[in-house]
One Martini backbone bead per residue (centre of mass of N, CA, C, O) as a GRO file, in nm:
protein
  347
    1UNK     BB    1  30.753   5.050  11.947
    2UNK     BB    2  30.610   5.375  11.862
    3UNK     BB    3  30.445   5.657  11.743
    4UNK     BB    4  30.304   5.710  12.055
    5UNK     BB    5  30.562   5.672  12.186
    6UNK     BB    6  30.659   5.964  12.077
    7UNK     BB    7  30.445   6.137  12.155
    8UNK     BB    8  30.491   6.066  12.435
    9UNK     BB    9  30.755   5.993  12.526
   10UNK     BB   10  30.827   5.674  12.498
   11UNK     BB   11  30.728   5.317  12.417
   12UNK     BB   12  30.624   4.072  12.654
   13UNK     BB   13  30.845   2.533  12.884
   14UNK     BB   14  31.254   2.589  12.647
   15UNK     BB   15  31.598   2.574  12.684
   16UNK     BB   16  31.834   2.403  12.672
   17UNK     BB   17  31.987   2.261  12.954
   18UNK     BB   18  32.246   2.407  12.915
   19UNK     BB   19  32.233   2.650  12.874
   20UNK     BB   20  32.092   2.717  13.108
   21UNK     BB   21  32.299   2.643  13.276
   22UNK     BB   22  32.521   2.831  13.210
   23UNK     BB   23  32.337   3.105  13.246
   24UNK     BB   24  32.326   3.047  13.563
   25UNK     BB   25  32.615   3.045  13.629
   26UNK     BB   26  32.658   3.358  13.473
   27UNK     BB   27  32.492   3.493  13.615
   28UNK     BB   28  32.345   3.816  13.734
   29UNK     BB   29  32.283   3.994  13.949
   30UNK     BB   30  32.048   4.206  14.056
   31UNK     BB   31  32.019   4.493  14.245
   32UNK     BB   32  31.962   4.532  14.506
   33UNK     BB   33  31.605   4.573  14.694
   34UNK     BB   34  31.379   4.682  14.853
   35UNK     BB   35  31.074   4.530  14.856
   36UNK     BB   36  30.811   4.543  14.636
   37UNK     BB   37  30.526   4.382  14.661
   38UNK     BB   38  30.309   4.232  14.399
   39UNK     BB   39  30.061   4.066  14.304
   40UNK     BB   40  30.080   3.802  14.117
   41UNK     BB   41  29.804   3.776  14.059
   42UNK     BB   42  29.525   3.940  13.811
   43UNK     BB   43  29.212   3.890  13.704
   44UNK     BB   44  29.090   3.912  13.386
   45UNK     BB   45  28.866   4.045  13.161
   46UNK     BB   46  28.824   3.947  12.817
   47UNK     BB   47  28.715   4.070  12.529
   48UNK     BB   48  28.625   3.946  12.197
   49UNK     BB   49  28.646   4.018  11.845
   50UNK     BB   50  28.613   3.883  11.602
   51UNK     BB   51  28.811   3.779  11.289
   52UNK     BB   52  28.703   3.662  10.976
   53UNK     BB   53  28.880   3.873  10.818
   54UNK     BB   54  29.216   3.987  10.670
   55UNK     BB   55  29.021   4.162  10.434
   56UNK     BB   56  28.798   4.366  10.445
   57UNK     BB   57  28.554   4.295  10.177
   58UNK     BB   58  28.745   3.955  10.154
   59UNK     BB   59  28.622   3.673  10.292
   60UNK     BB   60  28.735   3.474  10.039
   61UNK     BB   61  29.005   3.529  10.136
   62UNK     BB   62  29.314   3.416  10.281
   63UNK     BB   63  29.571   3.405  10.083
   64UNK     BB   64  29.908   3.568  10.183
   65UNK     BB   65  30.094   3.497  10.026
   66UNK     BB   66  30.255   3.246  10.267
   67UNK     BB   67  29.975   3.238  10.392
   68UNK     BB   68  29.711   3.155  10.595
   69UNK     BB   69  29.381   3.277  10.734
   70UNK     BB   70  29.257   3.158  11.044
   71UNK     BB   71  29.206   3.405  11.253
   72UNK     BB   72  29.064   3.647  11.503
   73UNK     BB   73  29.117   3.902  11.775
   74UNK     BB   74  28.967   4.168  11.926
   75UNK     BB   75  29.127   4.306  12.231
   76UNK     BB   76  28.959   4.364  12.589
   77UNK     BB   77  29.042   4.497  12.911
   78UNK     BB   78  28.969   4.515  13.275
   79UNK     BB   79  29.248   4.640  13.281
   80UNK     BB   80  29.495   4.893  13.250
   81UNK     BB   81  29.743   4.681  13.199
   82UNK     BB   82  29.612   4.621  12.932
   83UNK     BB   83  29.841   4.614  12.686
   84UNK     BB   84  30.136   4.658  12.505
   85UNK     BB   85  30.216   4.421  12.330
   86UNK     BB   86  30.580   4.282  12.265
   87UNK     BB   87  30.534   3.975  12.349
   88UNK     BB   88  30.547   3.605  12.230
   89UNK     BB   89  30.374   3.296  12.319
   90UNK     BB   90  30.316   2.953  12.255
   91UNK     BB   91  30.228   2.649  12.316
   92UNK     BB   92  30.304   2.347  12.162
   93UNK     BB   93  29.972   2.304  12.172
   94UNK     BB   94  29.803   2.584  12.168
   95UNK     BB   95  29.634   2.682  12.402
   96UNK     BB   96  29.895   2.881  12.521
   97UNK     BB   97  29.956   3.236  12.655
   98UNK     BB   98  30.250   3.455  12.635
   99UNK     BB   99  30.269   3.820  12.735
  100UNK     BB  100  30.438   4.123  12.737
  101UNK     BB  101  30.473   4.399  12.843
  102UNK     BB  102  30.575   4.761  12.791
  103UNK     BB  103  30.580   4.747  13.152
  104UNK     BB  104  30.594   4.543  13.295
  105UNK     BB  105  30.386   4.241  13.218
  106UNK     BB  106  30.242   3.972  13.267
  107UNK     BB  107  30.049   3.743  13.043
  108UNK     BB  108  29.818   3.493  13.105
  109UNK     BB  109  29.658   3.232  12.877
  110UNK     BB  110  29.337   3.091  12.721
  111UNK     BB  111  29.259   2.924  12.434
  112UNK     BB  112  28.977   2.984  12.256
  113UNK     BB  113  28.739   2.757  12.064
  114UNK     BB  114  28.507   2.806  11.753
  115UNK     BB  115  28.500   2.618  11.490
  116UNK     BB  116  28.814   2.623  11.477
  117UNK     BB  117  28.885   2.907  11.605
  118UNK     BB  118  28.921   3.215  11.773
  119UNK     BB  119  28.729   3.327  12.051
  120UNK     BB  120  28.913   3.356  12.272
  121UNK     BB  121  29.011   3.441  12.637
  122UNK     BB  122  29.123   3.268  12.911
  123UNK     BB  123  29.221   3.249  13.251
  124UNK     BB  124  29.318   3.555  13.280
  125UNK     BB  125  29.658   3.702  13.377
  126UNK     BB  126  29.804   3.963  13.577
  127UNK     BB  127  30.175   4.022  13.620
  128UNK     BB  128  30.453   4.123  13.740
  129UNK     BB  129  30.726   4.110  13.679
  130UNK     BB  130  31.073   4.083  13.805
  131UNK     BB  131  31.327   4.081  13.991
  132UNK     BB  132  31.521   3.985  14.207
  133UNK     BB  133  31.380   4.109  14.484
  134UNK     BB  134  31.090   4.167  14.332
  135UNK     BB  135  31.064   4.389  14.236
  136UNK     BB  136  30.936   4.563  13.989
  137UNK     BB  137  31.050   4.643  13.678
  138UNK     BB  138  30.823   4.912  13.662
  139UNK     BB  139  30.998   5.032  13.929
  140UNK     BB  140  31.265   5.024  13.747
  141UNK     BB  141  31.508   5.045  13.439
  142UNK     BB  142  31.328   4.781  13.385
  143UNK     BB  143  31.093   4.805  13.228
  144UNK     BB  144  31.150   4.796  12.902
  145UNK     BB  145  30.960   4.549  12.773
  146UNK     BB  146  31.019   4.354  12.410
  147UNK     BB  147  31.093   4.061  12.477
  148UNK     BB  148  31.033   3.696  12.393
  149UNK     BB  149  31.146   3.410  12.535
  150UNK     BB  150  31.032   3.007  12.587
  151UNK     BB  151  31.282   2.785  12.637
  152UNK     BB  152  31.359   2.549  12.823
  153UNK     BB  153  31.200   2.662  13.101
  154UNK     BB  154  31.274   2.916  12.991
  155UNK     BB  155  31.329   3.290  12.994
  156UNK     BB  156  31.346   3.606  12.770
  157UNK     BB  157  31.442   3.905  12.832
  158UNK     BB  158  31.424   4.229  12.649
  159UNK     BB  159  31.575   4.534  12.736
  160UNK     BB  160  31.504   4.863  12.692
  161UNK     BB  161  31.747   5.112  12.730
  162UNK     BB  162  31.926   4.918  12.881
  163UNK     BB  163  32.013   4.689  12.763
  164UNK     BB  164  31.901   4.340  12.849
  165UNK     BB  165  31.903   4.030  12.948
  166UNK     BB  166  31.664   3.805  13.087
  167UNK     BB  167  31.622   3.583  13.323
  168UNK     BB  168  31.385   3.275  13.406
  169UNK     BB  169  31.228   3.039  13.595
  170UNK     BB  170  30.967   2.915  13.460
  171UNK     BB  171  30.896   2.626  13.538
  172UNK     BB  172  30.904   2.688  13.861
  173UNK     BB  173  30.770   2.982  13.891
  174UNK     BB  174  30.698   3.167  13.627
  175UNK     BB  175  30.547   3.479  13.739
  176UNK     BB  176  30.779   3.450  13.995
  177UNK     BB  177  31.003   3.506  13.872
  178UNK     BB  178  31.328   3.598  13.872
  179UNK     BB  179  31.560   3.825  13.761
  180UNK     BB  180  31.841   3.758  13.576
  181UNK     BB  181  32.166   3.864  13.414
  182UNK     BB  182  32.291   3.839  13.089
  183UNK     BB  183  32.591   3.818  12.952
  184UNK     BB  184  32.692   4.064  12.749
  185UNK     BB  185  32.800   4.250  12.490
  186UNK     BB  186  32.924   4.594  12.476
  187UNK     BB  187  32.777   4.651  12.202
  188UNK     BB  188  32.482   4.612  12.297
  189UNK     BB  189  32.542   4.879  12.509
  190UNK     BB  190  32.499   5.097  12.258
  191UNK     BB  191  32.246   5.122  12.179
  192UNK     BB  192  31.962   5.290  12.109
  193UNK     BB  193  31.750   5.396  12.341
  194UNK     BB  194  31.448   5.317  12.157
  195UNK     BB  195  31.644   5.062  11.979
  196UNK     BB  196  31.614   4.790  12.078
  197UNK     BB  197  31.525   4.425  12.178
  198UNK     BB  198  31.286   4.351  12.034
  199UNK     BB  199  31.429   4.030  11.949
  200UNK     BB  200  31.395   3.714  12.074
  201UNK     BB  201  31.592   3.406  12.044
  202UNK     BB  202  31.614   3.014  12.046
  203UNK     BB  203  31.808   2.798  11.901
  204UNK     BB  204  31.726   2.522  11.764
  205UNK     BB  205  31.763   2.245  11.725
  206UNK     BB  206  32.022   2.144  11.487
  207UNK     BB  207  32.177   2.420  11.494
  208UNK     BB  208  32.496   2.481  11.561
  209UNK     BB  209  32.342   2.688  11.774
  210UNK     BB  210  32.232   2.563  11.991
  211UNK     BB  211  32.111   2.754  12.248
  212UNK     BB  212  32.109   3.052  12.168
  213UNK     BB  213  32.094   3.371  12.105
  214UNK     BB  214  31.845   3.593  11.949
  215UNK     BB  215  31.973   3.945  11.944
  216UNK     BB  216  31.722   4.238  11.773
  217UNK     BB  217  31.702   4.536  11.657
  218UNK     BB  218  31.496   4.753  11.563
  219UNK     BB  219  31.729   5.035  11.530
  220UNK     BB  220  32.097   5.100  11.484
  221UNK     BB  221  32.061   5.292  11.253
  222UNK     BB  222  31.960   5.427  10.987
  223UNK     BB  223  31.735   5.412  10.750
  224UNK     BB  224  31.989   5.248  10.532
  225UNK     BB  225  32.082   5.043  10.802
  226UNK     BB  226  32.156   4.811  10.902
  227UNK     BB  227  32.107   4.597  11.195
  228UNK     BB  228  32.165   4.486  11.513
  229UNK     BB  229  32.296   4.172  11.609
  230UNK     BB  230  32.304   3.901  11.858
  231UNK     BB  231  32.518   3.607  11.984
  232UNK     BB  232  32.435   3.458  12.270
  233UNK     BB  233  32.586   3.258  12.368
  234UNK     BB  234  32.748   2.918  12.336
  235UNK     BB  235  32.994   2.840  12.116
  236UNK     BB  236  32.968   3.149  11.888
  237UNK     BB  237  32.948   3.411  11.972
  238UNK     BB  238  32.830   3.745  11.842
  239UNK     BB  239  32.762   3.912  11.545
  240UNK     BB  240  32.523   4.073  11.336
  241UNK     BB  241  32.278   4.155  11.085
  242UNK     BB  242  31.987   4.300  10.913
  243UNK     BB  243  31.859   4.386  10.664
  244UNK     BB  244  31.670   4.709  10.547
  245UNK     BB  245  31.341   4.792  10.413
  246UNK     BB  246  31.126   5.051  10.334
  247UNK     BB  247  31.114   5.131  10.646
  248UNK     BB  248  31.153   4.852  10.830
  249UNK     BB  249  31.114   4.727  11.129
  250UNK     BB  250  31.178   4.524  11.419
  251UNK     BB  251  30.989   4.324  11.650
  252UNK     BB  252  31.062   3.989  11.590
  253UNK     BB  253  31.077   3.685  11.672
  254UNK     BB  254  31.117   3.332  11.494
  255UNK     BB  255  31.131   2.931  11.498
  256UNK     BB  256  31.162   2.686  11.326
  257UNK     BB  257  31.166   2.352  11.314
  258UNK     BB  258  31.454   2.403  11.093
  259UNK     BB  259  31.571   2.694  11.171
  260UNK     BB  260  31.428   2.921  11.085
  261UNK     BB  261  31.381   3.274  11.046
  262UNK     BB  262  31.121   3.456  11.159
  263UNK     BB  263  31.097   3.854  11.077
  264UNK     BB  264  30.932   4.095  11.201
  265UNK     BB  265  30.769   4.364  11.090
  266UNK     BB  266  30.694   4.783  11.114
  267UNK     BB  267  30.595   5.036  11.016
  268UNK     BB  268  30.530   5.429  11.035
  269UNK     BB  269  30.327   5.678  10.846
  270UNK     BB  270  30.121   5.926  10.914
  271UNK     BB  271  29.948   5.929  10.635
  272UNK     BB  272  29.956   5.557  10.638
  273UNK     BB  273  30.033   5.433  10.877
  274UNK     BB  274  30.049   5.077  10.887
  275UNK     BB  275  30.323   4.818  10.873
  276UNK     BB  276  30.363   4.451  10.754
  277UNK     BB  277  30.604   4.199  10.789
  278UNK     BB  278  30.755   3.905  10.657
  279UNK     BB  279  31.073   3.714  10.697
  280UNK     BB  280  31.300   3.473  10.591
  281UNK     BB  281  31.571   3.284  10.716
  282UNK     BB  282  31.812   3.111  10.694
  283UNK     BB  283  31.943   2.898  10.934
  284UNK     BB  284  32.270   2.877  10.796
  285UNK     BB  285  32.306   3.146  10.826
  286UNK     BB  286  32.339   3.214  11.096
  287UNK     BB  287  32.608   3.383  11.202
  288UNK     BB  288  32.868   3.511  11.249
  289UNK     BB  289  32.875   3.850  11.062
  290UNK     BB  290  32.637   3.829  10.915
  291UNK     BB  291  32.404   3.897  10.643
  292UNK     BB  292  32.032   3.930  10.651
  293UNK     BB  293  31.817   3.776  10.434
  294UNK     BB  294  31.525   3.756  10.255
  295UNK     BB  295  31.199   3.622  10.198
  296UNK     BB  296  30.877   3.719  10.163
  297UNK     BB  297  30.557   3.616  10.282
  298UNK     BB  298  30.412   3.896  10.426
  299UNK     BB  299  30.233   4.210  10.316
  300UNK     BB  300  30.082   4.489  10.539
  301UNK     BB  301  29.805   4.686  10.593
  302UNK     BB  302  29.516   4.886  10.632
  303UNK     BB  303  29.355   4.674  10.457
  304UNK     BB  304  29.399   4.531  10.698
  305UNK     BB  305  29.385   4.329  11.018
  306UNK     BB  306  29.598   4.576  11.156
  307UNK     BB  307  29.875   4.654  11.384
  308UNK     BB  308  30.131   4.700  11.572
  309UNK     BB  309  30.310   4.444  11.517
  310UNK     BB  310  30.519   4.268  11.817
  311UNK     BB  311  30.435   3.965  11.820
  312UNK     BB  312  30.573   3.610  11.780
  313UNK     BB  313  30.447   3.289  11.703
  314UNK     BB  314  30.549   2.931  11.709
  315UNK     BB  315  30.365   2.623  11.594
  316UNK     BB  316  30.257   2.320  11.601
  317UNK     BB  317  29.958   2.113  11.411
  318UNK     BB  318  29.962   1.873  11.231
  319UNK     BB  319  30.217   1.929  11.073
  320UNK     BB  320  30.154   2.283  11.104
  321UNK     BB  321  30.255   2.591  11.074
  322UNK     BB  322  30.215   2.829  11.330
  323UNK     BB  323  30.114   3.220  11.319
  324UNK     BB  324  30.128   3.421  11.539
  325UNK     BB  325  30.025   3.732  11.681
  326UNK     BB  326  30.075   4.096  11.812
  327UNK     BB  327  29.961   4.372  11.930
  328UNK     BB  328  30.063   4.727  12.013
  329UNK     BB  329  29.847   4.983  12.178
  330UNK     BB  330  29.991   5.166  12.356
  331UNK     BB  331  29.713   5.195  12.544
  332UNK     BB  332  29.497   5.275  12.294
  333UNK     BB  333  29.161   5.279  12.267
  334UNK     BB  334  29.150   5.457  12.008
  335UNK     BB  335  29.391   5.446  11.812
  336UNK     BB  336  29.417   5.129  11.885
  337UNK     BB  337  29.464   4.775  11.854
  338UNK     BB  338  29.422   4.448  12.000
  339UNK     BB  339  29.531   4.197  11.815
  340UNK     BB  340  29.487   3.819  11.715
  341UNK     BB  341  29.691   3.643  11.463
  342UNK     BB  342  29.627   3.366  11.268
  343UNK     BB  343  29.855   3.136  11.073
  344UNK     BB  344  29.956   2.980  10.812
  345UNK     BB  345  30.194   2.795  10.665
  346UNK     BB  346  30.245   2.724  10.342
  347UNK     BB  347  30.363   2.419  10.157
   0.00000   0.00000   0.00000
């Protein structure tokens, strides 16, 4: 969610097993209504053109802060679905992603790569979300899909304005599972209409609350107020807070594979146009009550080659850590641009 939709006054196989088993035994399910099935994949073709630099006019620099720039590409698709993705996973071997769209829709993608950079988008295809009963979620108020988590064979969507996380069994049905309601704190459902749950993952093996949801509001209060996050499931179940600062909002979160986690953030101002943070947080603070703030990775404006980036994915390769981003582009060829950029974590 960003200012275009402001403008339009509108607005993304893996948890352990026990957590999943959990979950499902006390999931609710979405309302019953009648089907109304819309084809399971529609395959897409996507042109993509390279980025070479994360900062045009100077080729020789690579590292940013934290963060080391490995290539990019501007992405535009041949389907009117294709844009606004507002939530990213990426294979533990880096092959293939998925993405959201903030309108219910699923991308799944391979991705290609030539002289070890990312060249391009294969065998793309867009799917609708579903609901319980199959309906597509862009046809009910579960419309407004913004974060993505997909681990232990399990997805995990976090649905603005309804202020909802949805459950999916990804690993048996992929892109045709049915949503069903995963249990939250009544605190939950208190966020505010257009900020809600920009940002959602799982707590990884070997952290105290290892397979907890961990999701964080957009922006839960005033503009120099924490915004609440929620761990939902688990063990100890709680709210903690996010520290925020500088006018940046909350898009998305990753876990590295030590258990920190990384905050993906935003800013908007009409004369300066946008702004991206990663900030990383311990992960031994994440615990109830807690208030959360971090060291700043990596911090970007449109002197770089970003644009309103909503989503983020962590991967290892060859014992290096990568960080995806994706922006949202709020379905606008004109005004904005949909990029993905890969970068490593500098050791």
């Amino acid at each position: 969610m960003l200012f275009l939709r402001r403008l339009r006054m509108t607005s993304t196989p893996f948890t352990r097993r026990g957590f999943a088993a959990g979950l499902g035994a006390a999931a609710l399910a979405l309302p019953a209504r009648a089907q109304s099935l819309e084809p399971a994949r529609v395959p897409v073709s996507i042109s993509a053109r390279p980025i070479a630099s994360f900062e045009p006019g100077n080729a020789a620099k690579t590292r940013f802060g934290q963060l080391i720039f490995r290539g990019g590409l501007q992405l535009s698709g041949s389907h009117p679905r294709f844009g606004g993705f507002s939530g990213l996973w990426r294979s533990p071997d880096g092959a293939r992603i998925v993405a959201i769209t903030d309108n219910g829709f699923w991308l799944t993608a391979k991705l290609a790569r030539s002289a070890g950079k990312l060249s391009g988008l294969e065998e793309a295809e867009l799917a609708p979300i579903l609901g319980a009963s199959g309906k597509p979620l862009h046809r009910s108020r579960y419309y407004d899909t913004e974060s993505l988590a997909i681990q232990g064979g399990v997805a995990f969507i976090g649905v603005e304005r309804a202020h909802d996380i949805l459950r999916f069994d990804w690993a048996r049905h992929g892109v045709e599972a049915r949503a069903q309601l995963v249990p939250t704190p009544p605190a939950l459902k208190r966020l505010p209409s257009n900020r809600g749950l920009e940002a959602l993952g799982v707590l990884p093996a070997g952290h105290p609350l290892a397979g907890a949801l961990i999701a964080i509001s957009e922006r839960s209060g005033r503009e120099d107020e924490p915004t609440a996050g929620f761990i939902v499931g688990g063990r100890q179940p709680g709210t903690l807070q996010v520290i925020r600062r500088d006018g940046y909002d909350i898009t998305d979160l990753a876990f590295l594979p030590g258990g920190d986690m990384l905050l993906l953030e935003r800013w908007y101002k009409p004369l300066r146009g946008v702004g991206m943070r990663i900030r990383r947080i311990a992960g031994d603070a994440i615990r109830p009550g807690a208030r959360l703030d971090g060291p700043i990775l990596i911090e970007a404006d449109l002197g770089q080659e970003i644009d309103n980036m909503e989503g983020m994915a962590v991967h290892l390769e060859s014992g290096r850590t990568i960080i995806t981003l994706i922006s949202d582009n709020n379905f606008s060829t004109f005004l904005q641009r949909t990029v993905l950029l890969e970068f490593e974590l500098a050791q």
